[in-house]
PASEBA-1860 file (N, C-alpha, C; in nm, 3 decimals):
! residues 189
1> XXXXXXXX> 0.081/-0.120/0.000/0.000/0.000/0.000/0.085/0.126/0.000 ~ 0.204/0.075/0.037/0.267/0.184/0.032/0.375/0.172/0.032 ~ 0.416/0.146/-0.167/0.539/0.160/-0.223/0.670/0.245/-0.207 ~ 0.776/0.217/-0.223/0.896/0.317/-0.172/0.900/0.393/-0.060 ~ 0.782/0.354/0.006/0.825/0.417/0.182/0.949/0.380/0.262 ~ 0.959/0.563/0.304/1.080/0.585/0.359/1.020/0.632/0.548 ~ 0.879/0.665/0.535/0.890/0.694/0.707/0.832/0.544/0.777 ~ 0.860/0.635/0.908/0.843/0.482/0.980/0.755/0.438/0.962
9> XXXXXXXX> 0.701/0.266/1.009/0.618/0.206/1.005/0.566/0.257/1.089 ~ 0.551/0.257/1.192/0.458/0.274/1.332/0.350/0.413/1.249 ~ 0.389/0.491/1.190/0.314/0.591/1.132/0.194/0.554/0.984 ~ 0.277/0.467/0.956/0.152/0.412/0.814/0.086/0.341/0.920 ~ 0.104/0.226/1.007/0.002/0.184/1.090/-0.116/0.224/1.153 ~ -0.073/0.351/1.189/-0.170/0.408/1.296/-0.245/0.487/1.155 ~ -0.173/0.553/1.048/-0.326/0.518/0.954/-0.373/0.468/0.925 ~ -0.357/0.323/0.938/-0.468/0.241/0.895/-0.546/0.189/1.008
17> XXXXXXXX> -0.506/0.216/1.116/-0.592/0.228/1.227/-0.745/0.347/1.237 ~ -0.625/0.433/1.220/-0.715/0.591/1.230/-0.787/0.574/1.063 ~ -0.757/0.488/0.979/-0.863/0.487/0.869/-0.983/0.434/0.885 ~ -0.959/0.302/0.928/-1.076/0.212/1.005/-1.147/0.206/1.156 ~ -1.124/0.320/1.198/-1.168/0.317/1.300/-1.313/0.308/1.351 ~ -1.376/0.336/1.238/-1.525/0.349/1.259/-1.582/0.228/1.133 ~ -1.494/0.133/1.090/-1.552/0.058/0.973/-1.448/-0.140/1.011 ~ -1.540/-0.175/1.053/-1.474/-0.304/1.130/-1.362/-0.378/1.034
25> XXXXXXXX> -1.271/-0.415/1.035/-1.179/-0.448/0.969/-1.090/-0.534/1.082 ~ -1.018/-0.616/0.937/-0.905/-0.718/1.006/-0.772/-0.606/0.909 ~ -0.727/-0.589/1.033/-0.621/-0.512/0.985/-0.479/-0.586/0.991 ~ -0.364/-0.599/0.877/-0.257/-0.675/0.883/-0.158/-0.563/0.825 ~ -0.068/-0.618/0.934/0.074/-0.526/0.914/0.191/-0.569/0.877 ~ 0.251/-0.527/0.815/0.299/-0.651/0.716/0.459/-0.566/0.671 ~ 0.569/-0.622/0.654/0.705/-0.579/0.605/0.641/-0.604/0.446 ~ 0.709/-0.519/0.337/0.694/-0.534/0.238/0.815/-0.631/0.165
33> XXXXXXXX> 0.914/-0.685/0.248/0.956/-0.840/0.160/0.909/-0.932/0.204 ~ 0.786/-0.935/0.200/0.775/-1.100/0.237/0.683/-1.123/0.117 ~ 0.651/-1.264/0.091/0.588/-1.360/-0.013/0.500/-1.417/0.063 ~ 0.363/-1.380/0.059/0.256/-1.500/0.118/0.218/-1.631/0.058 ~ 0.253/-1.729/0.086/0.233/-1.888/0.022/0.080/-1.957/0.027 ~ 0.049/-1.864/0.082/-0.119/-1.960/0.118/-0.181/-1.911/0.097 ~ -0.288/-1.960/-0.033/-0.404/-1.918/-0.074/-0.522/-1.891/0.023 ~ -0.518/-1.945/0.140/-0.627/-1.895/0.275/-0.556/-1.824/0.341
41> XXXXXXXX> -0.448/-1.754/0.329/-0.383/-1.684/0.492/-0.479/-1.601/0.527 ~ -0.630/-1.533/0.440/-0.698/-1.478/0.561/-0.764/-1.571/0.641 ~ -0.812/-1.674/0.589/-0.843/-1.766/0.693/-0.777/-1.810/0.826 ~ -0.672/-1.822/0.781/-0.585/-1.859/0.906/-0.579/-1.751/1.015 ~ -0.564/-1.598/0.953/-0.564/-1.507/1.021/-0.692/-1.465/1.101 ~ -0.800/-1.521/1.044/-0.970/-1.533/1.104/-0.967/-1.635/1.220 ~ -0.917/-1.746/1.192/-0.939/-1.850/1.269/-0.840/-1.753/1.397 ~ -0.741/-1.799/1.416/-0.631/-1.723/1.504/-0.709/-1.641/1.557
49> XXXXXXXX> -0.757/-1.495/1.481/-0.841/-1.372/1.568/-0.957/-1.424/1.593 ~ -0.982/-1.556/1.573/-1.141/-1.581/1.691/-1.068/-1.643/1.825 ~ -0.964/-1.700/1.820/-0.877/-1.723/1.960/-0.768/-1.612/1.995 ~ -0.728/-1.485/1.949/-0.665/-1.463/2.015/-0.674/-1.276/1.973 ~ -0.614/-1.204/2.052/-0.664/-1.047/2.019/-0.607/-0.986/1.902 ~ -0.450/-1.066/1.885/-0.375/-0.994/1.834/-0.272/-1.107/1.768 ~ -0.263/-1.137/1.633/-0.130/-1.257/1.592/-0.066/-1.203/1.502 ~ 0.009/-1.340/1.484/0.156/-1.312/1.462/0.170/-1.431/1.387
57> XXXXXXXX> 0.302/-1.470/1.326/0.347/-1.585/1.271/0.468/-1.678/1.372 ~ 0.580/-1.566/1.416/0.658/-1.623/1.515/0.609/-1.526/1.628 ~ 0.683/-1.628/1.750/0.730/-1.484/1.850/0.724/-1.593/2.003 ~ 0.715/-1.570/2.105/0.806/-1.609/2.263/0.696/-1.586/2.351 ~ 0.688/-1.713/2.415/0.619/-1.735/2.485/0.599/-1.658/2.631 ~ 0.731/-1.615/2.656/0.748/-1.533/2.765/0.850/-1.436/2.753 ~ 0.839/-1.331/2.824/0.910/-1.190/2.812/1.071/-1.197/2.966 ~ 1.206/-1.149/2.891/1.301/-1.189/3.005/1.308/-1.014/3.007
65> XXXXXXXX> 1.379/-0.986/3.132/1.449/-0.830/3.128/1.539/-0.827/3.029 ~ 1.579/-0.689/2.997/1.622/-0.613/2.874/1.624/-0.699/2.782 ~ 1.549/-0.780/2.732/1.547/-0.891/2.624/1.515/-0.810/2.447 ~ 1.631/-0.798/2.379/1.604/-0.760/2.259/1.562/-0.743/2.146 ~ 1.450/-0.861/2.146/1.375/-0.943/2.005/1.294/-1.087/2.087 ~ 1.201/-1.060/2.028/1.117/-1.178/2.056/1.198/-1.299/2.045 ~ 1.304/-1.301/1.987/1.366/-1.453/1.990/1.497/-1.473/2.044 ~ 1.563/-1.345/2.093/1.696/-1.325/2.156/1.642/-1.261/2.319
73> XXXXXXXX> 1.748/-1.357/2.425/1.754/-1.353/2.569/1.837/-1.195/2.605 ~ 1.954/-1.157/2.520/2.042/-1.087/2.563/2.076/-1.015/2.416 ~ 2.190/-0.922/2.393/2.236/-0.849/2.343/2.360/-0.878/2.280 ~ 2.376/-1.022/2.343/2.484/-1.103/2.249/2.399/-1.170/2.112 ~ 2.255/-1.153/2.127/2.174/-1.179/1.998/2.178/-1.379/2.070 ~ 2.212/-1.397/2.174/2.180/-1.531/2.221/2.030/-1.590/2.191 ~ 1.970/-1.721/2.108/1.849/-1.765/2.067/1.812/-1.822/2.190 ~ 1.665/-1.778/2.232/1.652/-1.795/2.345/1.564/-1.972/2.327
81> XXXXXXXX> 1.549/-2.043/2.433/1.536/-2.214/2.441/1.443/-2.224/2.313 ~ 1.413/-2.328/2.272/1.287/-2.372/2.138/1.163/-2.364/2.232 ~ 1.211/-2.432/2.347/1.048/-2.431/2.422/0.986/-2.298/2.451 ~ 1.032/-2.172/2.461/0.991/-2.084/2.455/0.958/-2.029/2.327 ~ 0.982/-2.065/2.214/0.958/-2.001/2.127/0.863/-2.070/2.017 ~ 0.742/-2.047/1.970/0.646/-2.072/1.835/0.646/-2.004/1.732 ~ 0.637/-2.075/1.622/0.575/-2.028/1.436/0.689/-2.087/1.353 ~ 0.703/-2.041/1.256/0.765/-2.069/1.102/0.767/-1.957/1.021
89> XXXXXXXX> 0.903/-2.005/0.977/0.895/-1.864/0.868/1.019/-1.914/0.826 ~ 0.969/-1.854/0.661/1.065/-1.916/0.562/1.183/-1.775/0.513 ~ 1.266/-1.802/0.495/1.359/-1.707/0.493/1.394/-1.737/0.322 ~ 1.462/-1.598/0.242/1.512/-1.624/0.132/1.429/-1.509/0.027 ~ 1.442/-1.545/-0.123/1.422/-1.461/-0.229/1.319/-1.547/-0.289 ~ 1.308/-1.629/-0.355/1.224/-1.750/-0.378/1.174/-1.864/-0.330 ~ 1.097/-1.909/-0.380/1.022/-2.079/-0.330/1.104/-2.190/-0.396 ~ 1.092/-2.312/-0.304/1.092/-2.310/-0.182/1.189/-2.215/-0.106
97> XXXXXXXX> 1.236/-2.162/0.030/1.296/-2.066/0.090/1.425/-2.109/0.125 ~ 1.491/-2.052/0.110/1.647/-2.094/0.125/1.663/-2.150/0.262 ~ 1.579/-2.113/0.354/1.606/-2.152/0.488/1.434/-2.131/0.546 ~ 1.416/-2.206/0.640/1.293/-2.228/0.700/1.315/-2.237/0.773 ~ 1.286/-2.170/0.907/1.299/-2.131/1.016/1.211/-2.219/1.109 ~ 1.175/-2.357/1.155/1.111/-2.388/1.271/1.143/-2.343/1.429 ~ 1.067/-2.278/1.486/1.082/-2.248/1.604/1.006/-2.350/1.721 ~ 0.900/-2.392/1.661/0.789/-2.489/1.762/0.680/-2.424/1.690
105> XXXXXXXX> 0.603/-2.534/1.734/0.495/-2.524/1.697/0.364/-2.396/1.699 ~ 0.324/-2.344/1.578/0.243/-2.251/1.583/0.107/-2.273/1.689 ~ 0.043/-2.163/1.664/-0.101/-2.127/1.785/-0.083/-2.178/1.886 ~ 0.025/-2.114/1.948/0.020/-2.080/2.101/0.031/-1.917/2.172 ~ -0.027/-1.938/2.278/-0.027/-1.774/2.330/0.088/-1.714/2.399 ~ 0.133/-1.604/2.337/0.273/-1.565/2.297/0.290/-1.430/2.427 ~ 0.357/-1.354/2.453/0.399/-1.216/2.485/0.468/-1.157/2.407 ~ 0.530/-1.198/2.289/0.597/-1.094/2.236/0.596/-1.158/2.085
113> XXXXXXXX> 0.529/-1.069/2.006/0.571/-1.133/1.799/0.642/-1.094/1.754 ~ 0.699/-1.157/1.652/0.777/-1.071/1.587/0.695/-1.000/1.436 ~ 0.731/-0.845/1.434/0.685/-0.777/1.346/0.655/-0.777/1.205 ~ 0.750/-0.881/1.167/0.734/-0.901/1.023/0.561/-0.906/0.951 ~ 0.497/-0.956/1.028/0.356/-0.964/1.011/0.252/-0.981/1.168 ~ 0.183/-0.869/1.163/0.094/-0.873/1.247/-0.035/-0.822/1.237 ~ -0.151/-0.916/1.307/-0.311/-0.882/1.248/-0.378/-0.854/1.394 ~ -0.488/-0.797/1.358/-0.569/-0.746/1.463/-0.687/-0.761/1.393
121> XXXXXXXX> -0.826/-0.734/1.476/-0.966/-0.650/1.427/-0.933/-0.527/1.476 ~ -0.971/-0.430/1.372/-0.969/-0.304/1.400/-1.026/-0.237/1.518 ~ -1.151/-0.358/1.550/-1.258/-0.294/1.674/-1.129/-0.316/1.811 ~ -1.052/-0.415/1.852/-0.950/-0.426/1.865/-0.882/-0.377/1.942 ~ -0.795/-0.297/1.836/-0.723/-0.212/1.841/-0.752/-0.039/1.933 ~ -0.882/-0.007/1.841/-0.981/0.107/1.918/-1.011/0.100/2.006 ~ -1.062/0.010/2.041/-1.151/-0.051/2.212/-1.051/-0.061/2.324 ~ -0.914/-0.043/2.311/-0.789/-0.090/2.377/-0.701/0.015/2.362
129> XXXXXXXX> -0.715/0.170/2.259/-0.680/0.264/2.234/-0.523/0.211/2.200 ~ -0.506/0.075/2.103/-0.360/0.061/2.063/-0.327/0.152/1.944 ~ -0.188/0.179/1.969/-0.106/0.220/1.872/0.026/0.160/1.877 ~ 0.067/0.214/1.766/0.178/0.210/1.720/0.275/0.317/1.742 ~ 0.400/0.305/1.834/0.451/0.408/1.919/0.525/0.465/1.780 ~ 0.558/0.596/1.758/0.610/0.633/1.629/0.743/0.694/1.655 ~ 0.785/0.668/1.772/0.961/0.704/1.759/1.007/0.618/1.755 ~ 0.973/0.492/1.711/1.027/0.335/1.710/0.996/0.311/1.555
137> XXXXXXXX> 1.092/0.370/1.441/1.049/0.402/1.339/1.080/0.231/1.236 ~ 1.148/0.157/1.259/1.155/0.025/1.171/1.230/-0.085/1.250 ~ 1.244/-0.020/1.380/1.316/-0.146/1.462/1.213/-0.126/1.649 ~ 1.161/-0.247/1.670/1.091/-0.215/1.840/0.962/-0.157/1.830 ~ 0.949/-0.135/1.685/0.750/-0.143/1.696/0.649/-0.215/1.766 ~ 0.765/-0.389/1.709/0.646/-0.467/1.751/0.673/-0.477/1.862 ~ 0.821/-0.465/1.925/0.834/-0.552/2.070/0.721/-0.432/2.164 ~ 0.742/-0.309/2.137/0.662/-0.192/2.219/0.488/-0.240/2.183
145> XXXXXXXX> 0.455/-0.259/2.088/0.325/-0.296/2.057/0.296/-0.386/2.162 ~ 0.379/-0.475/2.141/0.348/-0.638/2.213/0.370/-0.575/2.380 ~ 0.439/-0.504/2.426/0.413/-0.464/2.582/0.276/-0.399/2.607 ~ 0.244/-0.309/2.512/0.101/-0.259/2.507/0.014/-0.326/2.517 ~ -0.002/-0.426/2.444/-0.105/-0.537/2.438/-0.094/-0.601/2.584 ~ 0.022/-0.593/2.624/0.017/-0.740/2.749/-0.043/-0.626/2.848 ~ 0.004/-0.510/2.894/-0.040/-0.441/2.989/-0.228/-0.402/2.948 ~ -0.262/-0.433/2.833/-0.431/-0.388/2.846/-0.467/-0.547/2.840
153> XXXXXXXX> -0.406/-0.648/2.882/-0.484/-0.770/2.858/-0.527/-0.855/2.725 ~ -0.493/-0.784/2.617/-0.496/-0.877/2.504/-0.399/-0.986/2.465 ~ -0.476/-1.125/2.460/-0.383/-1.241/2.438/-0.347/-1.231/2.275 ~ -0.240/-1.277/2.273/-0.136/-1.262/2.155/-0.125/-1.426/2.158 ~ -0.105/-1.451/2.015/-0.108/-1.564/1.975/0.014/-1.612/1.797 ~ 0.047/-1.723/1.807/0.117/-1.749/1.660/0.004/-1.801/1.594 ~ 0.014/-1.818/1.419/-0.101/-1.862/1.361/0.046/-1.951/1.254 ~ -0.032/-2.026/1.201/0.035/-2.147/1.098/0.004/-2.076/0.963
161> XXXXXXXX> 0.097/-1.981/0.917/0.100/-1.933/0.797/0.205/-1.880/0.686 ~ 0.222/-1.979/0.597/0.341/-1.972/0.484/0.314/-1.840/0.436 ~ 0.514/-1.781/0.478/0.515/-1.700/0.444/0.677/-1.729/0.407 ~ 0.735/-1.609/0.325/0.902/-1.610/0.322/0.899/-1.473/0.341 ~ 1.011/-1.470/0.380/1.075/-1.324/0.424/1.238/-1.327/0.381 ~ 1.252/-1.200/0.291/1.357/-1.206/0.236/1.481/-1.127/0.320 ~ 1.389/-1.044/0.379/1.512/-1.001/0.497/1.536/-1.068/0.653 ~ 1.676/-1.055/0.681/1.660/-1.174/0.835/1.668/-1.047/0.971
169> XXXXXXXX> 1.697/-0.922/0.908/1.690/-0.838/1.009/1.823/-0.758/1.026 ~ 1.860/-0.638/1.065/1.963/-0.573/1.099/1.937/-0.558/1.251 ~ 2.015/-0.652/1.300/1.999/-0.634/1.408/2.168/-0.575/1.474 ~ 2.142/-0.528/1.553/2.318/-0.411/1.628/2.373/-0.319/1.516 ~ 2.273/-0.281/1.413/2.311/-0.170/1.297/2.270/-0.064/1.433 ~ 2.303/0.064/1.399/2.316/0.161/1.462/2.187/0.166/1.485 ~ 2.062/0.221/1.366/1.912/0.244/1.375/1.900/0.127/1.505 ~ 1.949/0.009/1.494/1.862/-0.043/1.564/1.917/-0.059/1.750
177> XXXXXXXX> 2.046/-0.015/1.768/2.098/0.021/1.883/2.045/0.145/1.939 ~ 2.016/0.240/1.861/1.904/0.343/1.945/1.802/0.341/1.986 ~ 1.756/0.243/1.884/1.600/0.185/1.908/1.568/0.126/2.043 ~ 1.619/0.048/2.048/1.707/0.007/2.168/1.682/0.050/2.330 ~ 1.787/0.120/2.285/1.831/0.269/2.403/1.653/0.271/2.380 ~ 1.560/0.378/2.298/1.439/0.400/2.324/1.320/0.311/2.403 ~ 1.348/0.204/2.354/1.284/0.089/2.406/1.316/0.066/2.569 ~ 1.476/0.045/2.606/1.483/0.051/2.752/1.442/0.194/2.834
185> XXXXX> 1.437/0.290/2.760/1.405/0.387/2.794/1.252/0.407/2.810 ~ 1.204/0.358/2.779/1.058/0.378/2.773/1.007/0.275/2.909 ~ 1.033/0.165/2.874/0.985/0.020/3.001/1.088/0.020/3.051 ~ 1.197/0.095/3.062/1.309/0.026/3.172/1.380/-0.119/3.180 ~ 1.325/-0.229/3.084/1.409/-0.288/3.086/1.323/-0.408/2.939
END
């Protein structure tokens, strides 16, 4: 929807929040490299949002202090146990994906997703006054989202849905070491 964008995500989000706010919608947020593989992924994404407030494809079952990514314990980028962690996701440029990522098993209820793709109902989102924090411009959207959600009570969940993703992340690039800093700065840890 929105080719060659250069501002942050957290800001196209919250328009499509503030677009639908008064018109019920399943709203999905989405990185623009990824490849959707499944001719039902809204289904999957229906089924999921009748169990859960808010999904995802990957993401961690539980939240550690200063923990940097839904799938890293520490800042050495350490992968935190399998048992903590659910979904799939295919990594690469084409099909099949150069790498496929199993973490455990999808649809379980999560604390933290990872951003690459995330869905809501719009009613949701409004009813819970979520946003999308906008000084967290392409790195810590989701992890800040996903604290939002846990502090108003919405269960977060993984859903079973082929996808590839061609990027694996910049993670300790500078953008995302401030991000960072913002993120501990905001929750403290």
């Amino acid at each position: 929807m929105f080719a060659e964008n250069i501002k942050g995500l957290p800001e196209l989000y919250n328009l499509a929040i503030d677009k639908f706010k008064n018109e019920p919608s399943i709203l999905v947020f989405a990185h623009d490299d990824i490849s959707i593989l499944d001719f039902y992924w809204m289904n999957s994404i229906f089924n999921g949002l009748s169990h859960f407030g808010i999904v995802g494809i990957a993401g961690n079952i539980r939240r550690v202090p200063y923990q940097p990514s839904w799938a890293f314990v520490d800042k050495q980028f350490t992968w935190d146990k399998s048992e903590n962690l659910s979904g799939v996701v295919g990594h690469g440029s084409r099909f099949p994906p150069e790498n496929l990522d199993f973490f455990a098993p999808p649809f379980q209820e999560v604390k933290l997703l990872d951003g690459v793709l995330l869905a809501a109902f719009s009613e949701t989102l409004v009813k819970n006054h979520m946003r999308f924090d906008e000084k967290f411009k392409f790195h810590f959207y989701d992890m800040d989202f996903c604290r939002q959600a846990e502090i108003r009570g919405i269960k977060m969940g993984t859903i079973p849905l082929s996808l590839i993703h061609e990027s694996a992340g910049s993670f300790g690039s500078g953008g995302w070491s401030n991000s960072y800093a913002d993120y501990l700065k905001k929750w403290g840890q």
